[in-house]
C-alpha positions, -999 to +999 in steps of 0.1 A: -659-584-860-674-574-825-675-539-820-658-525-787-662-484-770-630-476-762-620-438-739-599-415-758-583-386-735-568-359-757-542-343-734-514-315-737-482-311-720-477-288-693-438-293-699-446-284-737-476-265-740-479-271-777-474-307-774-510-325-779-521-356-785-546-388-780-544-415-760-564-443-755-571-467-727-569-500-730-602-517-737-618-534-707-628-572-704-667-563-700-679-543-730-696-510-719-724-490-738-717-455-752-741-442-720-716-462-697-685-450-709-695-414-709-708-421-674-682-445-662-649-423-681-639-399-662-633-418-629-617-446-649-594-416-666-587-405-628-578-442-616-557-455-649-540-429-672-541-397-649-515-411-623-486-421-652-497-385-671-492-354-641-476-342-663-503-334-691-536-317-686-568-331-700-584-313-729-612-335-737-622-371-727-646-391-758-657-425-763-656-440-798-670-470-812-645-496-828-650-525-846-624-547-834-589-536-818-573-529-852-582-488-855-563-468-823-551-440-812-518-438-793-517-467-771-500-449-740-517-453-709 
């Protein structure tokens, strides 16, 4: 099973503050290394999920290493 970096954003809602969760974004054609994503995530967080989310604020953004598309965090971009 190839293994794929996916960008997890952990967010909160400013409607509920003690609403959190994890989202992930969905995994890009071209496979990126753990120095990419860290480099390449926050602009990618600002372009894709960011827009559909105003209404959440961003705690944290992390790469994690998967092995295949099976393991995931809330699929809500």
């Amino acid at each position: 099973m190839q293994e794929i970096i996916v960008i997890i954003v952990s967010a909160c809602s400013l409607l509920q503050s003690s609403q959190c969760k994890d989202f992930e974004l969905p995994p890009f054609v071209e496979q990126m290394s753990a120095i990419q994503c860290l480099m390449n995530s926050q602009p990618m967080v600002a372009k894709i999920w960011w827009p559909k989310h105003q209404n959440w604020t961003i705690k944290r953004i992390t790469c994690q290493e998967r092995k295949g598309l099976g393991e995931s965090a809330e699929k809500d971009i």
